[in-house]
N, C-alpha and C positions, 0 to 999 in steps of 0.2 A: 818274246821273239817268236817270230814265223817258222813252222818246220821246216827245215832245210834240206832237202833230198842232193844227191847226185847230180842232178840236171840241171835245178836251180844253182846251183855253188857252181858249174862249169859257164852257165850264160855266165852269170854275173859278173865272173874272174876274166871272161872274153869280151864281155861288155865295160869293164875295170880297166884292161887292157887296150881298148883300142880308145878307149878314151886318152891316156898316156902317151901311144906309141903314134897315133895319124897326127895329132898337130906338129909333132917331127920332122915327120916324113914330109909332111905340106909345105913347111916352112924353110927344109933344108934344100936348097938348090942345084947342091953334088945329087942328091937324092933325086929327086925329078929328071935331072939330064942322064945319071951314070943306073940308073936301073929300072926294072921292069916287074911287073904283077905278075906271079904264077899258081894259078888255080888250080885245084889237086881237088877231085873227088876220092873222097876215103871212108872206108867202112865203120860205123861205128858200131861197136859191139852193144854199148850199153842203150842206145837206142834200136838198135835191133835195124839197118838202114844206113842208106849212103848219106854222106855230106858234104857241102863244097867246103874249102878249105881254101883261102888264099893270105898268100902271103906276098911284101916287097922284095925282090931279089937287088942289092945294090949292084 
């Protein structure tokens, strides 16, 4: 197996993640009409740098 650092295990779990979590959100129709995207720039410590962050708000 591939060395595994920090950064790589964080994509991966976010990229794991939105694999799961968008066909959801696509497919459910409460979801589309009763909510909204909110994107949040946040610091991250371990990259040393800001990041966007967005999430579904229902």
């Amino acid at each position: 197996m591939t060395q595994l650092n920090r950064r790589m295990f964080l994509a991966s779990a976010g990229a794991a993640a939105s694999v799961r979590l968008l066909p959801s959100v696509a497919t459910n129709p409460a979801a589309r009409q009763g909510g909204r995207w909110v994107l949040k720039l946040v610091y991250d410590k371990s990259l040393g740098m800001m990041r966007a962050v967005e999430r579904f708000i229902p």
